[in-house]
C-alpha positions as CSV (number, residue, x, y, z in Angstrom):
1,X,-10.9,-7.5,-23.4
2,X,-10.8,-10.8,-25.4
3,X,-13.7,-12.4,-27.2
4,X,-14.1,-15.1,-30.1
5,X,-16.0,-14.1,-33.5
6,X,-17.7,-16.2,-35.5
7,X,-14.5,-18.2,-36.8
8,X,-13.3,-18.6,-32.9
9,X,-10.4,-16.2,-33.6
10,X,-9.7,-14.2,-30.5
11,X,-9.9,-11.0,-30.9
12,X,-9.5,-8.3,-28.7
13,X,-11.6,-5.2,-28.1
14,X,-10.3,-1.7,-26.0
15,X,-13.1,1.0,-25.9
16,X,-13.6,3.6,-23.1
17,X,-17.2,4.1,-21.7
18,X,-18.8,6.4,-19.1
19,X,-20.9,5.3,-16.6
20,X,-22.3,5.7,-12.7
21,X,-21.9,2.9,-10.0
22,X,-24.4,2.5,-8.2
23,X,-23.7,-0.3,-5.4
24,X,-22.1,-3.1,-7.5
25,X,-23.6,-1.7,-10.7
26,X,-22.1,0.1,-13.1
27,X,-25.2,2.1,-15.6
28,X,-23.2,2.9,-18.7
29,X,-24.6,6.1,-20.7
30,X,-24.3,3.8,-23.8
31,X,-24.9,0.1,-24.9
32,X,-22.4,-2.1,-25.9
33,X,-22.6,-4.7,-28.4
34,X,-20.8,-7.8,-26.7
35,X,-22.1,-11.5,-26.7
36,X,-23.8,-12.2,-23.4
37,X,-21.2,-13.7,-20.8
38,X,-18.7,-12.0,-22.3
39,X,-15.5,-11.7,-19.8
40,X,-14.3,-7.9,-19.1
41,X,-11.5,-6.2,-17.3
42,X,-13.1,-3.0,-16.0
43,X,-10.4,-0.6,-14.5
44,X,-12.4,2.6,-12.8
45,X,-11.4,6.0,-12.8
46,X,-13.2,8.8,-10.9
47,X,-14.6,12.0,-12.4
48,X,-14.6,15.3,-10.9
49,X,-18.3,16.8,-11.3
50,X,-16.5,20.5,-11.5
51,X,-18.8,23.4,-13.0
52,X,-18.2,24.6,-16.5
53,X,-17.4,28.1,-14.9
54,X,-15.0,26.8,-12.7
55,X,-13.2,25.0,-15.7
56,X,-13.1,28.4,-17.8
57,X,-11.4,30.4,-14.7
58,X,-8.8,27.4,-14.1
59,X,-8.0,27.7,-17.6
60,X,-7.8,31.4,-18.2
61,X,-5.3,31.2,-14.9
62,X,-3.3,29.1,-17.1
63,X,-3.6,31.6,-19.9
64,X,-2.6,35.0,-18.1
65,X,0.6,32.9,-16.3
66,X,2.0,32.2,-20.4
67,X,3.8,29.8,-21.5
68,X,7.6,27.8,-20.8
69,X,9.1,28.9,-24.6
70,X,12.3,28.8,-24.2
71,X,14.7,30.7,-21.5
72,X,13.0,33.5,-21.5
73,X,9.2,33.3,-20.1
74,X,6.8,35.4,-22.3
75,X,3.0,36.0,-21.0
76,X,1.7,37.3,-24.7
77,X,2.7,36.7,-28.1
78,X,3.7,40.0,-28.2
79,X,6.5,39.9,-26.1
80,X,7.6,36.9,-28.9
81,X,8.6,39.9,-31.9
82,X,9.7,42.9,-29.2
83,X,13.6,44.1,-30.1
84,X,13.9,42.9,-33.4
């Protein structure tokens, strides 16, 4: 986003903000602080609305099938000291 200050320097501003559409709205969750008529390039990305639960399991999956370290695959951090 460009915009001039005060001393018509362009300046340009990149900050990330949530919001819902709602027709050809967008409601942003917070206010921003931009001169009125202020030109914006808006690029949307969805959000998946997932449960907090469903998060925790899709993690811990990732947890129990370990970690890439190396050549050989190890699933705790055990395994990491075993035979020395």
């Amino acid at each position: 986003m460009v915009f001039y200050d005060d001393k018509r320097e362009v300046k340009t501003l990149k900050k990330i903000y949530k919001g819902i559409v709602e027709g050809n709205v967008i409601r942003l969750e917070e206010s921003v602080e931009l001169p009125v008529g202020t030109q914006a390039l808006i690029t949307l990305k969805t959000m998946k609305n997932e449960k907090q639960e469903d998060i925790k399991n899709r993690q811990l999956k990732l947890l129990d099938k370990g970690f890439y370290l190396g050549k050989k695959l190890y699933s705790k951090r055990e395994d990491l000291y075993e035979g020395k």
